[in-house]
C-alpha positions as CSV (number, residue, x, y, z in Angstrom):
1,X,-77.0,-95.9,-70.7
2,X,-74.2,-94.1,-72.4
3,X,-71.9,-95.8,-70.8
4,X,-73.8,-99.0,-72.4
5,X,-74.2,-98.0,-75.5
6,X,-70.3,-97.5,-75.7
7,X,-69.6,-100.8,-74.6
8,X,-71.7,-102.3,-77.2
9,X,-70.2,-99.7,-79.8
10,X,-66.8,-100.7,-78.9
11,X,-67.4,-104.6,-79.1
12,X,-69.0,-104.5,-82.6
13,X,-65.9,-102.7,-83.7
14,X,-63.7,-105.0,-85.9
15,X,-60.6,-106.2,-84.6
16,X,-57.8,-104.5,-86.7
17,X,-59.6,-101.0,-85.8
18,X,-60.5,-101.4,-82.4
19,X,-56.9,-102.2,-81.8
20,X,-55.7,-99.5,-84.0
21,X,-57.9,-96.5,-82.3
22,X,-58.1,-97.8,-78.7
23,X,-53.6,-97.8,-79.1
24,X,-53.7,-94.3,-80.4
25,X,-56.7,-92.9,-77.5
26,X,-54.1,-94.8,-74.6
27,X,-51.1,-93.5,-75.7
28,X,-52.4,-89.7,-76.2
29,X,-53.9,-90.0,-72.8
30,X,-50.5,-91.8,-71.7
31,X,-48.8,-88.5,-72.9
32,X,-51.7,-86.2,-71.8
33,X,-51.0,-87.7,-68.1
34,X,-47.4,-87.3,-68.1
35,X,-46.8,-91.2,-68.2
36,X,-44.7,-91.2,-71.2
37,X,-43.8,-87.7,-73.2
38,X,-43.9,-87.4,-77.0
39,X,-40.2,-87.5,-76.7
40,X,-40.3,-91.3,-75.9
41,X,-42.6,-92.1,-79.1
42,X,-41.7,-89.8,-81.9
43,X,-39.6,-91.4,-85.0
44,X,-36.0,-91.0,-84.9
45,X,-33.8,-93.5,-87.2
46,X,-30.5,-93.0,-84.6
47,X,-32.4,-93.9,-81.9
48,X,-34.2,-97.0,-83.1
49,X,-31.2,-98.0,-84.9
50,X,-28.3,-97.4,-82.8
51,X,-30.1,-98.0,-79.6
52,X,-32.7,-100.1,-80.5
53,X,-35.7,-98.5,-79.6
54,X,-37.7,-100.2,-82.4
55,X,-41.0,-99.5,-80.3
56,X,-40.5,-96.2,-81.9
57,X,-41.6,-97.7,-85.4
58,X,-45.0,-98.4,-83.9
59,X,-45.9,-95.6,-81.3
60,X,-44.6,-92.8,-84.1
61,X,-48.1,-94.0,-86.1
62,X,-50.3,-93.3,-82.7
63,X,-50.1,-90.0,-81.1
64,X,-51.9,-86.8,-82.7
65,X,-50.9,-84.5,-80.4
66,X,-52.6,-83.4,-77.5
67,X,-56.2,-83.1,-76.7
68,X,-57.6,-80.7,-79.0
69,X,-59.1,-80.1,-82.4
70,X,-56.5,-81.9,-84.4
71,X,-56.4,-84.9,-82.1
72,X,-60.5,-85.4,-82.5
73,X,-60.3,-84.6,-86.2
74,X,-57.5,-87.4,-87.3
75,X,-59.3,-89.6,-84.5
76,X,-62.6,-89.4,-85.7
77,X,-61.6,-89.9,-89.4
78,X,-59.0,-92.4,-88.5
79,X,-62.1,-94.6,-86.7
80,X,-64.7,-93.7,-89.4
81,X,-62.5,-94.6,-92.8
82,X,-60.8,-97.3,-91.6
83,X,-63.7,-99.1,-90.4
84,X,-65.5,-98.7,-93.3
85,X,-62.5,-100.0,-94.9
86,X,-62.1,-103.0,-92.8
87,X,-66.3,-103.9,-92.7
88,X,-66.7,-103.3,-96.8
89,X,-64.2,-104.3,-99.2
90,X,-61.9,-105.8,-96.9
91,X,-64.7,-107.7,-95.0
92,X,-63.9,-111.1,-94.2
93,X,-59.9,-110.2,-95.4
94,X,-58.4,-109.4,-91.7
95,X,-55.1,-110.4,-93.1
96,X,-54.9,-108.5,-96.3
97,X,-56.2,-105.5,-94.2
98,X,-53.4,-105.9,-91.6
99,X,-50.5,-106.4,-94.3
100,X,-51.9,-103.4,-95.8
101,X,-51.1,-101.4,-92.5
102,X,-48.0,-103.0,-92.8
103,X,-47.5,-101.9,-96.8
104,X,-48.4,-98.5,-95.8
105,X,-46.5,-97.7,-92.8
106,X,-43.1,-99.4,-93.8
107,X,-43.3,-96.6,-96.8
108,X,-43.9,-94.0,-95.0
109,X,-41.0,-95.0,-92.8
110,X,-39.1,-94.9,-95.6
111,X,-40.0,-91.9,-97.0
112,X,-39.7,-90.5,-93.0
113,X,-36.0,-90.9,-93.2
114,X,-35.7,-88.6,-95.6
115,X,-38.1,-85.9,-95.0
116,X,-38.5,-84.5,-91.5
117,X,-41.4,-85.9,-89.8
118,X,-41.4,-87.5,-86.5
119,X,-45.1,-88.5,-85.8
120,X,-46.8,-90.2,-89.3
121,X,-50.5,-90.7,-87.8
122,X,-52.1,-88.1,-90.1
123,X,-50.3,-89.6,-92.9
124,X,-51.3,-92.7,-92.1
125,X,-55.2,-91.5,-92.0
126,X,-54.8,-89.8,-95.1
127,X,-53.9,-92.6,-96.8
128,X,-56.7,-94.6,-95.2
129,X,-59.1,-91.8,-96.5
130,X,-57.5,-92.5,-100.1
131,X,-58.4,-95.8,-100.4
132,X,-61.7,-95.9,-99.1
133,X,-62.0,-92.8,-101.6
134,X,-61.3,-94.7,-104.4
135,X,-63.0,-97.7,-103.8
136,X,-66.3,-95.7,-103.7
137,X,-66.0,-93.6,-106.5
138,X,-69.8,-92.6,-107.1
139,X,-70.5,-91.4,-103.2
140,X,-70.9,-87.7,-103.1
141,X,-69.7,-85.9,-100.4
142,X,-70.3,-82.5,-99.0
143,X,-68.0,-80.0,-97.1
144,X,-69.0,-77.4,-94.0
145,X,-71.9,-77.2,-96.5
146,X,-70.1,-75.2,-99.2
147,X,-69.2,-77.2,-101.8
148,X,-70.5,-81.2,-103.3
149,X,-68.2,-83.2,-104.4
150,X,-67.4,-87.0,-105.1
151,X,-65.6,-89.1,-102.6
152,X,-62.0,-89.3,-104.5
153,X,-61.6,-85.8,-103.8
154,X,-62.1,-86.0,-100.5
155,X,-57.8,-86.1,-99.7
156,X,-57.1,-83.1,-102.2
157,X,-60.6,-81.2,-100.1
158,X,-58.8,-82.5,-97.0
159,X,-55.2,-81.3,-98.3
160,X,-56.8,-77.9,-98.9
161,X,-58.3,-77.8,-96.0
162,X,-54.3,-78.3,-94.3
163,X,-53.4,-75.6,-96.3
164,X,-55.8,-73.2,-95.0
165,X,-55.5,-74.1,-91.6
166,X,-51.4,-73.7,-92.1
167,X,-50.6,-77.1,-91.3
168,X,-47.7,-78.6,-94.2
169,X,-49.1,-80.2,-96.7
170,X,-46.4,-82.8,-96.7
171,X,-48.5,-85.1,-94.1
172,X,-51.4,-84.8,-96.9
173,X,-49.2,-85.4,-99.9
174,X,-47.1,-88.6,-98.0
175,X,-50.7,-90.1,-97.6
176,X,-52.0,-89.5,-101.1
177,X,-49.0,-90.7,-102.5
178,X,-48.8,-94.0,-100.5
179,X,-52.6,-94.3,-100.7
180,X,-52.5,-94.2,-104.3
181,X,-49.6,-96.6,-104.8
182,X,-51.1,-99.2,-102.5
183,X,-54.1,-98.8,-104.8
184,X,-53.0,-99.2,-108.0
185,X,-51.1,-102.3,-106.6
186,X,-53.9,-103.9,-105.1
187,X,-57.1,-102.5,-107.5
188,X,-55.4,-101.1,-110.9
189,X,-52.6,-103.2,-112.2
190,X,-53.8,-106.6,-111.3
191,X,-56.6,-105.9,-114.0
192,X,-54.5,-104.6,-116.6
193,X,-53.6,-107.0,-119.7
194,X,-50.9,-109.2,-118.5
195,X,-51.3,-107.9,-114.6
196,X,-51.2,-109.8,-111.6
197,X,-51.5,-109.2,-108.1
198,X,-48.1,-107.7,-106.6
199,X,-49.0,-107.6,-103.0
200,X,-49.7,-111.2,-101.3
201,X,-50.1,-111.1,-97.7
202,X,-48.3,-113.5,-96.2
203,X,-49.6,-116.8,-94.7
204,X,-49.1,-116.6,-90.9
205,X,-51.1,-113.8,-92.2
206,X,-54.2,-115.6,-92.9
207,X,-53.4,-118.4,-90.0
208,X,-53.8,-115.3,-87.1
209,X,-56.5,-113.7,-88.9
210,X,-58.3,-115.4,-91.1
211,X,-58.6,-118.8,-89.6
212,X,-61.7,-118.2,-87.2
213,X,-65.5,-118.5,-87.9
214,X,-67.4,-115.2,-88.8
215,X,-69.7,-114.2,-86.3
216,X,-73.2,-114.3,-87.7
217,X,-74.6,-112.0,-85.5
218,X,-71.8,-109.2,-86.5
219,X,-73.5,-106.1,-87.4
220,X,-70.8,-104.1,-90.4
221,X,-71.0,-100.3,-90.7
222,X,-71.8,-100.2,-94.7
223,X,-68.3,-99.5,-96.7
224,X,-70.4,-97.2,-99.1
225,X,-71.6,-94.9,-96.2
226,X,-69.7,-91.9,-96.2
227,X,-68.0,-91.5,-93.0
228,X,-67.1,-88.0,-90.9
229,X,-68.7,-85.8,-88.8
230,X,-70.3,-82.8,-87.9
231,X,-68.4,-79.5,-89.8
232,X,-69.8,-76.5,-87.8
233,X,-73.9,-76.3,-88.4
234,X,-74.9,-79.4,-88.5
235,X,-73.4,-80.8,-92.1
236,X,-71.4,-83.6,-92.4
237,X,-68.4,-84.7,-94.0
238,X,-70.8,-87.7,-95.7
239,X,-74.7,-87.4,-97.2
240,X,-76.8,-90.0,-94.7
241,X,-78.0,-91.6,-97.7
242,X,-76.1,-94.9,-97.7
243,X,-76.5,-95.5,-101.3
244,X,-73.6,-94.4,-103.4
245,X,-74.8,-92.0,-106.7
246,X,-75.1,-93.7,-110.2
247,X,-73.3,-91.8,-113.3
């Protein structure tokens, strides 16, 4: 029945994040089984440009580390934000949610070269987090149960939350900072006086994506649900209540 019930989770998944999380659960358990090592996957400019090794572009974005806390934790947010993402505002937008992968991950490339990080998954699920964040301004959130607060301070709670734990805050801060430039692209200056959209995803784009028929029997996980999961006694990240509070 569980096994069942999987299936059927993993099916209604849409495409962009089932591909995402199923790449980054194979590789880990690639690297947990000794079929590849992190040494294989990790970002390093010399090697992908000197020898080529451009798969290293891609599989830098998909390993978490080993089995543990910090591997369930970016998972589970990783799967929660970005389907939210890719089943509320960027519903029916496959393309646009692809080219922002793209956006996002060629900048933190970027930034990668000159700041030393060699695996860019958290960033990448920070920056996730961001957007969704401030796309749904009037959710409010609550933390282990301690403190209420609304969703766009979810990646500076998160960042926090780094700190305490010991972890560098540079992961948080690349996310945030990428998040929030994608977002004033996309959402903020296009409705400024004079604005216009900056990012346009390309057309092949649209053909690979976009081109198909909507299933009408799809069944979306709500944008404006707030995603997460259990912190310690029973409290989650996100109130069940799937409508967002009104100021």
């Amino acid at each position: 029945m569980a096994a069942q019930t999987f299936q059927q989770e993993f099916v209604q998944m849409p495409p962009v994040t089932r591909a995402y999380t199923t790449a980054c659960v194979l590789t880990t358990i690639a690297v947990q089984l000794d079929i590849i090592t992190p040494f294989q996957i990790y970002f390093n400019p010399d090697l992908i440009f000197r020898q080529y090794q451009v798969w290293r572009l891609v599989t830098n974005f998909l390993y978490f580390g080993p089995i543990g806390f910090n591997f369930l934790f970016n998972m589970i947010f990783a799967y929660r934000y970005c389907r939210m993402l890719e089943e509320g505002s960027f519903r029916g937008r496959t393309a646009d949610f692809f080219f922002m992968f793209i956006f996002g991950g060629f900048l933190m490339i970027l930034l990668a070269l000159f700041v030393n990080l060699v695996f860019l998954g958290s960033a990448f699920t920070i920056m996730l987090v961001y957007v969704w964040s401030r796309r749904n301004p009037y959710v409010r959130m609550n933390f282990f149960g301690l403190m209420n607060f609304q969703a766009p301070y979810l990646p500076w709670v998160l960042l926090g939350f780094s700190l305490l734990l010991g972890n560098s805050i540079i992961v948080d801060l690349m996310g945030i900072a990428i998040g929030h430039i994608y977002y004033f692209f996309e959402d903020v200056f296009p409705q400024q006086p004079g604005g216009f959209r900056l990012l346009k995803t390309p057309g092949f784009l649209k053909y690979m994506f976009d081109s198909h028929h909507e299933d009408p029997n799809y069944n979306p996980l709500p944008e404006d649900r707030p995603g997460g999961f259990d912190w310690g006694q029973g409290q989650q990240v996100g109130e069940d209540n799937p409508e967002p509070d009104q100021q």
